[in-house]
N, C-alpha and C positions, 0 to 999 in steps of 0.2 A: 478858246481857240489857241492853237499853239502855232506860233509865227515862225517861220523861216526865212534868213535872208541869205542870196549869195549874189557877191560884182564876180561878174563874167571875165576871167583873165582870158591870156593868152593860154592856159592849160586848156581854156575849154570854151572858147571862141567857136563858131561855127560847129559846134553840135547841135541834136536833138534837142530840145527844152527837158523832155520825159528822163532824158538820158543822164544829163546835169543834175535833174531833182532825184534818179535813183543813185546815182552816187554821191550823193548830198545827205539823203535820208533811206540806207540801206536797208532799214528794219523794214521799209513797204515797197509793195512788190510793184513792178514796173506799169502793170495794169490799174493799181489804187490811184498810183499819182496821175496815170492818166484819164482818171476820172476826177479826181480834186481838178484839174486844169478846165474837163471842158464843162464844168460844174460851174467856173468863175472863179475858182479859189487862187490865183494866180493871177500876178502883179508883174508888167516888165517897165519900167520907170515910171510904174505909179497908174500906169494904165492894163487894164484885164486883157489876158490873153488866155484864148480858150483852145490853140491850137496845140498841141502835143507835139508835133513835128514840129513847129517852126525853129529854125536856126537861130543861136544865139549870137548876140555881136560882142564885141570887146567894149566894156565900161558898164554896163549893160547893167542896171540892178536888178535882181528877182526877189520877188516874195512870193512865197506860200503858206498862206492860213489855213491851216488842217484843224479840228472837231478834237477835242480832248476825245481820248479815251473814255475817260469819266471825269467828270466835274466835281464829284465828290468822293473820296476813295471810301470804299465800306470797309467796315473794321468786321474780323473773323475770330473769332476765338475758336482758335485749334491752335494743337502743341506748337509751342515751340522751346526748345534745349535751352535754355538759357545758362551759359556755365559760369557766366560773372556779371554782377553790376551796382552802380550805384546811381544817385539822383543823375549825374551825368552822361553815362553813356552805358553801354554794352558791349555784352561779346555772348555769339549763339554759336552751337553748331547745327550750319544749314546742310540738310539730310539733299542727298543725291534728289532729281526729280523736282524741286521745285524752285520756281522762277524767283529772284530778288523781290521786281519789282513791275507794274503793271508796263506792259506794251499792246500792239496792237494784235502781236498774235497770242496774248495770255494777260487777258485782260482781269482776269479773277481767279484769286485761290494764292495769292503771291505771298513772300515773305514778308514785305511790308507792311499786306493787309492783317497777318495775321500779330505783327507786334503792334499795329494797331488795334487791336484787339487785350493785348495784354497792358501795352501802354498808351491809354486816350492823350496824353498830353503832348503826343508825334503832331494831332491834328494843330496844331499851333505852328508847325514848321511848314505848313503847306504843300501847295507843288503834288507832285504822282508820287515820290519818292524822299520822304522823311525821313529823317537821322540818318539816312542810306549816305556814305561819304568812300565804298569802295564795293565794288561786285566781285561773285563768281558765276560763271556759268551756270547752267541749269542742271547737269549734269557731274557738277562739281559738287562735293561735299566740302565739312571740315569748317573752321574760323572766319565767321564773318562779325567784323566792328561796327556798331553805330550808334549816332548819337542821340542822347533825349530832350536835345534842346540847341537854340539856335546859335550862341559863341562856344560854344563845343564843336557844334559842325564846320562851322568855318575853322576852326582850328585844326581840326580832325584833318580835313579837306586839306588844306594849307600844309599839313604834315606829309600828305601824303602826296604830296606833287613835290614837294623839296625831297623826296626820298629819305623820308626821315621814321619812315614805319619799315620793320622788317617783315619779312612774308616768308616761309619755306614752305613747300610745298612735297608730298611723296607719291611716286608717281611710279604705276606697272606697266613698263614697254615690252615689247617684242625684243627678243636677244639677249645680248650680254654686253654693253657698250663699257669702255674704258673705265676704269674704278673710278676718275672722273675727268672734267674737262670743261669746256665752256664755248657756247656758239654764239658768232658776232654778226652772222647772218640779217641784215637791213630787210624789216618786214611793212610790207602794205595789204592793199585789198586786191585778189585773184583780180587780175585782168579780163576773164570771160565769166566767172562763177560770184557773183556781189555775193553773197552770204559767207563766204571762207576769204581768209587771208594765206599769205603766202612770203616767197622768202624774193624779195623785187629789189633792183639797184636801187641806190640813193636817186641815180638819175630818173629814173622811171618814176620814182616817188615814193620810194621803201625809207624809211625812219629809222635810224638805228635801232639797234636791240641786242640786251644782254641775258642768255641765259647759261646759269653755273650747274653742275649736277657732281652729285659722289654715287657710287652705288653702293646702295646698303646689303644687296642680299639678292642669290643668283638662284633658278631651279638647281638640282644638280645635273640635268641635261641640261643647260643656259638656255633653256627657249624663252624665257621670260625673265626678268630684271626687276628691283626694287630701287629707286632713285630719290633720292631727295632733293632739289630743285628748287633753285633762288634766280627770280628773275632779277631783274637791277634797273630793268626798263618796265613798263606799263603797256605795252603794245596788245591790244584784241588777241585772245587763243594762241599769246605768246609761245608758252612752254607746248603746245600741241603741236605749233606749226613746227617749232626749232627742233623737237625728236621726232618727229614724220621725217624731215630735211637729214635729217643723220641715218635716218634708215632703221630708229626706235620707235614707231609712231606709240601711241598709245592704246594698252588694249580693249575693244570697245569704242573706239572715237568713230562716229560715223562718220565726221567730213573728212579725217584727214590720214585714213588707216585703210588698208587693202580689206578687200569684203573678208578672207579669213582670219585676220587676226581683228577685224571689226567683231565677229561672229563668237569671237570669247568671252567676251563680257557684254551686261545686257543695257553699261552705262559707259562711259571714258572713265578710265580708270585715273581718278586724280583729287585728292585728298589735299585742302589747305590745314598742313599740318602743326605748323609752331607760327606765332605772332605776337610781335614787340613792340612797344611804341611809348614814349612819355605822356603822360595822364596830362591834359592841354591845364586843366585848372589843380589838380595836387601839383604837380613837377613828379611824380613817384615811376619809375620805371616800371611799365606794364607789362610781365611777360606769360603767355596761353601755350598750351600743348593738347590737341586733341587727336588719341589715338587714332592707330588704322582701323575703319568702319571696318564690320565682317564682313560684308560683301566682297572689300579688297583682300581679305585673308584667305576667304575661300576661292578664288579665284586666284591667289598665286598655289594656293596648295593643291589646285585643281590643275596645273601646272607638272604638280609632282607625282601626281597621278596618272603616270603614262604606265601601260601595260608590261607587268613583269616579263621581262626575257628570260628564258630559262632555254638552257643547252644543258643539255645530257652526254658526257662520257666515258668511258670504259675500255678495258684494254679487250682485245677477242675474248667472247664467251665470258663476260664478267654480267651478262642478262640485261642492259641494259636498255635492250629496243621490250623487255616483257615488262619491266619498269613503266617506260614510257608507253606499253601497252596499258597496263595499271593506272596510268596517270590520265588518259586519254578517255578511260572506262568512266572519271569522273565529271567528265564533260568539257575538257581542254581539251584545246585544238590543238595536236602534235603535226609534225613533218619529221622527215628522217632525211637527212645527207645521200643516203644509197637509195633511197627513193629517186630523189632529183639525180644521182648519177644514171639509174637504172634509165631513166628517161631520156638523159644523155648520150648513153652506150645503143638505146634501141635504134632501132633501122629508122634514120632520116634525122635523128638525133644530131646535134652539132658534134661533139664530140666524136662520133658515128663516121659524120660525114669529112671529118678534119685527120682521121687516123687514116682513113680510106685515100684521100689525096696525099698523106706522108706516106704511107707505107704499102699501097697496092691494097689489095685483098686479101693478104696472108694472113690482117687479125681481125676482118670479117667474115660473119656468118655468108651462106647462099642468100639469107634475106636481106643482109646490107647492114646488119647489127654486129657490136662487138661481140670478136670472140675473148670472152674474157679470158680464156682460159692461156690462149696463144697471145692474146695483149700481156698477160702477167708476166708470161717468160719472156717474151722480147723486155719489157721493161726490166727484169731483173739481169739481162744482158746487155744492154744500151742505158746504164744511165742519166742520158740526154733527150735519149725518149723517154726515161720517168722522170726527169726533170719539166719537159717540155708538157708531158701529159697533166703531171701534176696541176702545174699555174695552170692550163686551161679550164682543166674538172673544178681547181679549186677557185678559181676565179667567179664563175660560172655561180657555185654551189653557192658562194657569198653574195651573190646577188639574188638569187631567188628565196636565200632565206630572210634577207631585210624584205625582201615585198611581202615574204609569209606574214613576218609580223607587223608589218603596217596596216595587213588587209587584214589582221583579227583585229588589230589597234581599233579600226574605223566598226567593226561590228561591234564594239561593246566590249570585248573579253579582255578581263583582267591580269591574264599570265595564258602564255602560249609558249607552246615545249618543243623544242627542235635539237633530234637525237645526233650530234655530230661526232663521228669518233676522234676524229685527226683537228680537232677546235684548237688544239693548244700546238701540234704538230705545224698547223698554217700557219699560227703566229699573229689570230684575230683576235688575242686579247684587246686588244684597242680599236679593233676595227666598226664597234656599232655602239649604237650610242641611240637610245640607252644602255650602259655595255650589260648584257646578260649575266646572270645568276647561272653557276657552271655547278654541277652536283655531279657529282663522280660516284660511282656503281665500282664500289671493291667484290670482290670475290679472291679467293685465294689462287694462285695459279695451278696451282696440281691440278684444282677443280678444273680450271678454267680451260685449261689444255683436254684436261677429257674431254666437256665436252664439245670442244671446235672437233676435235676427233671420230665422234664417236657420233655424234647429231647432224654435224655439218659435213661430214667424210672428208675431212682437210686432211694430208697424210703429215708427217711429226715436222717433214721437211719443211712442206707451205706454214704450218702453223709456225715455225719458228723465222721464217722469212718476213712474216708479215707484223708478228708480235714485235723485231725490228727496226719495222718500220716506223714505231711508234715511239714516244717516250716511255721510257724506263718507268712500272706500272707509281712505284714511291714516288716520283717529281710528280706527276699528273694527278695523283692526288694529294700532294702538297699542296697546290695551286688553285684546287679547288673552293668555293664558296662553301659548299655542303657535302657528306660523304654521307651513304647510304650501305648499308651489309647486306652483301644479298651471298651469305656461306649457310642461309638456312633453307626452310621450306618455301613454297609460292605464296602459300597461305600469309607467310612473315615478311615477306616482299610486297605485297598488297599492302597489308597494314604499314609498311616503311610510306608508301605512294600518301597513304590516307592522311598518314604523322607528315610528311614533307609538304604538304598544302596547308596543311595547319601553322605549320612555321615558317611559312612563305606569306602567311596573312598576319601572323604575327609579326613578324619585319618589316610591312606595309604598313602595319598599327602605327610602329615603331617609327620610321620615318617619318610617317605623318606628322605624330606629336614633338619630332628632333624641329622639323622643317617649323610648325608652330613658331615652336620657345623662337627659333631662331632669329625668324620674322619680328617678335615681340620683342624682342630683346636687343633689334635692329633699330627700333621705333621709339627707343627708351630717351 
């Protein structure tokens, strides 16, 4: 039988009995104890009470005798990592997914049974939990201590209450928090939720707590964070609660993480990375390092796996939208700029409807559509109206092309192509993030002029009004990420499309394995 005692203060004077015993013995659930009660298992100064309701008084003593788990723990032989030991103690690395040590909701298959298994001479320490002198979560990997015998464990135990064992911990949050910092945040048990803790005044009954972090290593969109993480206190789901509380939760945590960034990993992502402590019987400084599991590797580099941006441009008639016709044949999802204007400019179009209240009807169709033709020249005569025009088209245009690419992002597709002529002209190098891969489509201008000319019926005038309007064709492809030739056939221009995904995958490669070392070399 396993005894519980608690005297009824003023904290918890005239409560439920049921209610006192679940925050007394949080691991069972409000329904268990109110079966141990009307079972008899329950004592209020020495005498049985069977009521679950009844109110407590002040002075008041309880007891409850709860049923071991098991009376005899069974030893397992399955793996376990063992990375150091002698006659005295150990050091394992416990794999995500399984429990220390038995309780009432994992009563078999735990870590303890299973170094019971490897070492028979724990059953001499007795108790559910032998050599066990410090836990992690179930969901926690990395460095756990324990000992193989009884003035070990108390020593052990003893060390780690004077704070005299070191613990670091590496940890994958949501975001990019401060290269480092520290949260002094006073932690207890949630108020309405018993199985989570939370960040509670001293007066309510929050405990201090100290947790310290550096960050080792950021996506290069910072959607995600590598932290290494030293608590200084011993408080329940410490480091989980303190980066929730900062707005890092961790990714994967199910109690204390928004369902989307729960929905990234399939465990809490947190790793007991390095640990220190003086050998209780050598005196010998003991220090352990267990790398980042891959689970957490692939899951930060999964991170960096966000869907190639790729913007396509060119000065008039340098072939660029037949490129990205090319590029599109291969089963990427393109959009074009003059698409979303064209959609803009038709009848009931904002931009349609917004020229229509500046300027009357003179650069509407009869149907209520721009007239492009009579918009061009007024703009090339006012200025203030192709000032005014501009920021709306291009405001506009920059918002439908981030939803283009977050809505292939969410299908699956790995790179999606959006042909934009005037990309460097708005001045959106910095404006998306992940910021796009820009490949510029040279042709030479004699060509290029012919054919605005000759294909498009542009007369030499328009064509040279509008090639103005752009960057000088040399800067625009200075600036570019990739330049592609299109002064030959169609035939050579396809094959440019087929070579340019090839080395778009190859730079993919390429990051991936930069991002690796990175990670590893962050962890060293």
């Amino acid at each position: 039988m396993n005894d519980i005692e608690l005297l009824i203060t003023e904290k918890t004077v005239g409560q439920r009995l049921d209610r006192v015993l679940r925050d007394a013995v949080p691991e069972l659930s409000r329904a268990a104890l109110q079966k141990a009660v009307l079972a008899g298992l329950c004592l209020i100064d020495g005498l049985v009470m069977t009521r679950p309701a009844a109110r407590t008084r002040f002075g008041q003593r309880v007891s409850l005798r709860l049923p071991a788990a098991h009376k005899i723990l069974t030893a397992e032989k399955r793996r376990v990592e063992i990375l150091w030991q002698d006659e005295y103690l150990l050091v394992c690395n416990k794999p995500a997914g399984l429990t220390v040590h038995p309780c009432p909701s994992c009563p078999d298959n735990t870590l303890v049974q299973r170094l019971l298994g490897h070492f028979p001479q724990l059953t001499r320490l007795g108790g559910s939990r032998p050599g066990i002198v410090h836990r992690l979560d179930k969901d926690t990997s990395g460095l756990l201590l324990a000992a193989l015998d009884e003035p070990t464990r108390l020593a052990l135990s003893d060390a780690f209450a004077r704070r005299k064992v070191y613990k670091e911990y590496l940890a994958i949050v949501s975001g990019m928090p401060s290269s480092e910092g520290q949260c002094l945040e006073p932690l207890g048990r949630h108020p309405t939720i018993r199985i989570k803790m939370s960040v509670l005044p001293q007066a309510h009954g929050g405990k201090p707590a100290q947790t310290t972090w550096k960050r080792l290593w950021s996506a290069p969109d910072q959607s995600v964070s590598l932290l290494t993480v030293c608590i200084h206190t011993g408080r329940t789901h410490q480091i989980r609660v303190h980066l929730s509380h900062l707005g890092h939760p961790l990714l994967g945590d199910a109690l204390y993480a928004p369902k989307n960034i729960r929905a990234r990993a399939s465990r809490q992502m947190l790793h007991a990375w390095r640990l220190s402590f003086t050998h209780p019987q050598t005196d010998k400084k003991m220090r352990f390092v267990c790398p980042l599991p891959e689970d957490m590797i692939q899951i930060a580099l999964a991170a960096c796996r966000r869907i190639q941006r790729i913007v396509v441009v060119g000065n008039p008639g340098s072939g660029k939208s037949t490129f990205v016709r090319y590029l599109a044949n291969t089963g990427l999802p393109v959009i074009s700029a003059d698409a979303i204007v064209a959609d803009l400019y038709a009848s009931g179009g904002e931009v349609a409807e917004w020229v229509g209240q500046r300027c009357g009807n003179l650069q509407l169709t009869a149907a209520g559509a721009v007239d492009k033709t009579a918009l061009f020249a007024a703009m090339r005569a006012d200025t203030v109206l192709r000032h005014d025009i501009e920021q709306m088209v291009h405001g506009l245009v920059r918002v439908a092309l981030d939803a283009f690419w977050k809505k292939q992002e969410n299908a699956g597709f790995f790179a999606a192509v959006a042909e934009v002529p005037l990309y460097f002209e708005c001045g959106w190098q910095g404006a998306f993030r992940p910021a796009p891969l820009t490949i510029g489509v040279h042709c030479p201008t004699a060509q290029r002029m012919h054919r605005t000319m000759t294909e498009r019926g542009w007369s030499e005038d328009k064509a040279a009004a509008l090639e103005s309007w752009q960057w000088p064709e040399a800067c625009k492809e200075a600036v570019c990420d990739m330049m592609v030739d299109n002064s030959g056939s169609l035939g050579e221009l396809a094959l440019s499309a087929e070579k340019t995904l090839q080395d778009i995958e190859r730079r993919r490669m390429a990051m991936e394995q930069q991002q690796r070392r990175l990670l590893e070399d962050a962890c060293r």
